[in-house]
N, C-alpha and C positions, 0 to 999 in steps of 0.2 A: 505786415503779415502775408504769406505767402498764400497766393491761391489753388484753393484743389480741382485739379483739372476734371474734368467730365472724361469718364473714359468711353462711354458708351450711350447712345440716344437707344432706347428698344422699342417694339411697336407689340400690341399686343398679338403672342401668342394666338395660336386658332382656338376657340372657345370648345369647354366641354360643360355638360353638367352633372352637379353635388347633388345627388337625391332629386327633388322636379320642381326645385322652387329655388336654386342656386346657377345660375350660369355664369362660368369664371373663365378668366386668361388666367391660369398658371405662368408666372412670367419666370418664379423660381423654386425650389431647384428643377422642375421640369423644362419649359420654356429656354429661359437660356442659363447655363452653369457657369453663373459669377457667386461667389462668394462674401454673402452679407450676414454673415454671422454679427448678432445672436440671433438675426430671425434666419428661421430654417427656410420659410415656405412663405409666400404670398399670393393669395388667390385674390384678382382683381372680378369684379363686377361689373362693368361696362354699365350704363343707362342703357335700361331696356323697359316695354313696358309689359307688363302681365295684366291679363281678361280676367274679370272677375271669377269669381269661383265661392261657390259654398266651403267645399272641404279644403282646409287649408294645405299648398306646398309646402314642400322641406325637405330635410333627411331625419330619418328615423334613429331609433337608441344605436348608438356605439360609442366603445370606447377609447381613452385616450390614457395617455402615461407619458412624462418625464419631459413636461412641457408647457407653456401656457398658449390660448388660442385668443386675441382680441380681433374683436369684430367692430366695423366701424360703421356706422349706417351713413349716406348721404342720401337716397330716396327709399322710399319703402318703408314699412316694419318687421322686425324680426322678434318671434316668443321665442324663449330659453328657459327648459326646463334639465337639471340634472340629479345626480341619483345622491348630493348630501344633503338635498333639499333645496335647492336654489333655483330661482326662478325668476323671470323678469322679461319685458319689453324692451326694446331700446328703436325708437325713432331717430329722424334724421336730424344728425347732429350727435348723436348722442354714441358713447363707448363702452362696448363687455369686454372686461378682462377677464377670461376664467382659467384660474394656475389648477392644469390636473392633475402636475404634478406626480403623488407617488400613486392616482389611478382613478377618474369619475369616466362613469357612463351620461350623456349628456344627448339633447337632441334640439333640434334647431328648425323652427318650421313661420312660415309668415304667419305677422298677427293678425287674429280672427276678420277687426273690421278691414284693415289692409284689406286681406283677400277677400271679402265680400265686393270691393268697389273695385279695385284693381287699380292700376295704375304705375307710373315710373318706378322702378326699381334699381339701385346703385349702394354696394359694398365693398368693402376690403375686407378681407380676413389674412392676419398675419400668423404664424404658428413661430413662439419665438423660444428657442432653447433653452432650459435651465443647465447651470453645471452642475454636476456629478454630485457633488456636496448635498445641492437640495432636490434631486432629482425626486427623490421618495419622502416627501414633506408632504405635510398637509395642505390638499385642496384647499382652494378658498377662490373666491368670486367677487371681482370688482364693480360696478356699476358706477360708471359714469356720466351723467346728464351731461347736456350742450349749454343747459341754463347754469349750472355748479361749475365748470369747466373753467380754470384757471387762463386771463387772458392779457396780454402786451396789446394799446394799441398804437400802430406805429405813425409815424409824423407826417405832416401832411394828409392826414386823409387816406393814408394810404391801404387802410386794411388793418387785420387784428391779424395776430399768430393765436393759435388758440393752443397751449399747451397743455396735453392729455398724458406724457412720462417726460422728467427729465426738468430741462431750468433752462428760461432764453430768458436775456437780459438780468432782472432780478425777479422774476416770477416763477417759482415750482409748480409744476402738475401735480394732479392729485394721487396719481398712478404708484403705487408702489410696484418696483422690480429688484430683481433677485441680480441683475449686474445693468452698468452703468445704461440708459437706454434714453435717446430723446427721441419723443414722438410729438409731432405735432400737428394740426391742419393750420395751412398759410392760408387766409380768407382774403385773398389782393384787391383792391380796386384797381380801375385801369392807370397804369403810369405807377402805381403803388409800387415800391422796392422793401426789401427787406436782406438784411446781412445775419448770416449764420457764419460759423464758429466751430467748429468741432477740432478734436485731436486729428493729427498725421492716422494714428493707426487706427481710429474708427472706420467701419462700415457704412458707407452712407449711400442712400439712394432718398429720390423725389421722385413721387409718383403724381401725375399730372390728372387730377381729377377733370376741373372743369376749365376750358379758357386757352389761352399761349401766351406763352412766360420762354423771357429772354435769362439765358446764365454767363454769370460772367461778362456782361455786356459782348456777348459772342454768340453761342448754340442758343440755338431755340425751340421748343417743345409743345405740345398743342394736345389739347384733351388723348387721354388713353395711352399715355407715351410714358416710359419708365426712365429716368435720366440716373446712370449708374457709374458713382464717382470714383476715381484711382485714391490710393491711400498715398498722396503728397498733398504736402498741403495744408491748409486748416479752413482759411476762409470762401464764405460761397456768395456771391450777390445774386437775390432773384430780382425780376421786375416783371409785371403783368403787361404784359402788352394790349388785355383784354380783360373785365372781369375774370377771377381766375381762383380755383383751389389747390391746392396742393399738398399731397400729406410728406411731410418730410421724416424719414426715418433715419438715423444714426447709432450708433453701441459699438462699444468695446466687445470685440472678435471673444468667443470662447473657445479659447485652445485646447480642444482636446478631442478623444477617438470619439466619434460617434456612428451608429446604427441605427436605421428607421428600419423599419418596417410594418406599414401600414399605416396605424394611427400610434406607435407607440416610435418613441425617441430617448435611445438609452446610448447609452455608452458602452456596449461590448455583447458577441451573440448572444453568452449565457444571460444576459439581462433583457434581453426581447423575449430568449424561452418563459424564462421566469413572468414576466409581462403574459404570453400567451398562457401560461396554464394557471396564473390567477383570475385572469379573464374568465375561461372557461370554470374555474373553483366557484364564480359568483364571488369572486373579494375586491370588485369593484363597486358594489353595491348594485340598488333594485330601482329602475323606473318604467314606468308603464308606458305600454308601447302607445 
């Protein structure tokens, strides 16, 4: 099987912040313009730590259309509350899938006892495209534990894959998606290796949480490094050089015109107008600020 070359090692983007309790490297499409459809967007979290505080950070209600947002916790906690009723915690380890699809107002803030004590905080939030088809589909909301979490462990000692969308070896994630998508966290020991698989024409990137991991028995990558792969190819060798995480992302490309603007991701202007004046109609529903 033919190996898919590594087109590009990137380093994180200069950081900005999400409301006062999110500090991200935008790696895509701000930071650098490679093309990993179906995720639109990835905002990385760096380990960093936050001072305690009574009132908890976050970003406040806004909303979203023609898309889903998962968020992945590796330190910290994160409260999610949005406007169909859905609510929940997610600690480290653990995965929110929320499809806003045809339109939720949602808001995202550290949990309570998090911010009273303070300490390490480390995220991924990926923004990943629906096509047109289900663009305007009913919201719904995943929740994924790190304890429920479908898992391969691999030979020698070498580490778990923990798969959260998609199938390694004979194991399914629990993640329901709208097109083909694997997502998973690589949890390596050191010396650990693991072999990935995907199509020629998928989108793949590895995002280097924690550790340095060798690709290809060749390039090498080290915490906060995004490895972004050319579509020849299929198979990818990692091996940990170090204790090491790694979340690996892969999907079939969705072809077709799309338009952001802002938090809304449609397929053509008249469908972002549309987006902005049911916003303001109140037909995204009601949550309290």
């Amino acid at each position: 099987m033919e190996t898919k070359q590594v087109a590009n090692i990137l380093k994180a983007p200069a950081p900005h912040m999400v409301g006062d309790g999110f500090r991200v490297h935008n790696f895509f499409p701000g930071g650098y313009k490679i093309n990993m459809s179906p995720f639109f967007l990835m905002d990385y979290g760096c380990k960093i730590e936050f001072s305690a505080r009574k009132e908890p950070r976050g970003v406040g209600v806004h909303p979203h259309r023609g898309f889903e947002t998962v968020t992945i916790a590796y330190h910290g906690a994160v409260a999610h509350h949005d406007s169909v009723g859905n609510s929940g915690v997610i600690y480290p380890g653990d995965v929110q899938w929320m499809t806003a699809a045809g339109g939720i107002l949602h808001k995202e803030y550290h949990e309570q006892n998090y911010s009273l004590t303070g300490g390490p905080f480390q995220m991924v939030q990926l923004w990943v495209n629906l096509p047109a088809k289900d663009k305007m589909s009913k919201p719904k909301y995943q929740a994924i534990k790190q304890s429920e979490m479908a898992r391969f462990n691999l030979a020698d000692h070498g580490g778990t894959i923990e798969i959260i969308a998609g199938k390694y070896e004979s194991i399914t994630g629990n993640a329901s998606t709208f097109t083909p998508i694997e997502l998973y966290n690589a949890r390596l020991n050191e010396g650990g290796q693991a072999t990935f698989n995907f199509p020629e024409k998928y989108n793949t990137g590895f995002m280097v949480i924690e550790g340095k991991v060798k690709i290809n028995n060749r390039e090498i990558a080290a915490a906060d490094d995004f490895i972004h792969f050319g579509n020849t190819g299929e198979q990818i060798v990692l091996e940990a050089l170090s204790k090491s995480i790694v979340l690996i992302l892969s999907g079939e490309p969705i072809n077709e015109p799309m338009v952001q603007y802002g938090p809304f991701l449609m397929n053509t202007e008249a469908e972002i107008q549309q987006a902005i004046e049911d916003y303001n109609q109140g037909r995204f529903g009601y949550i309290e600020e």
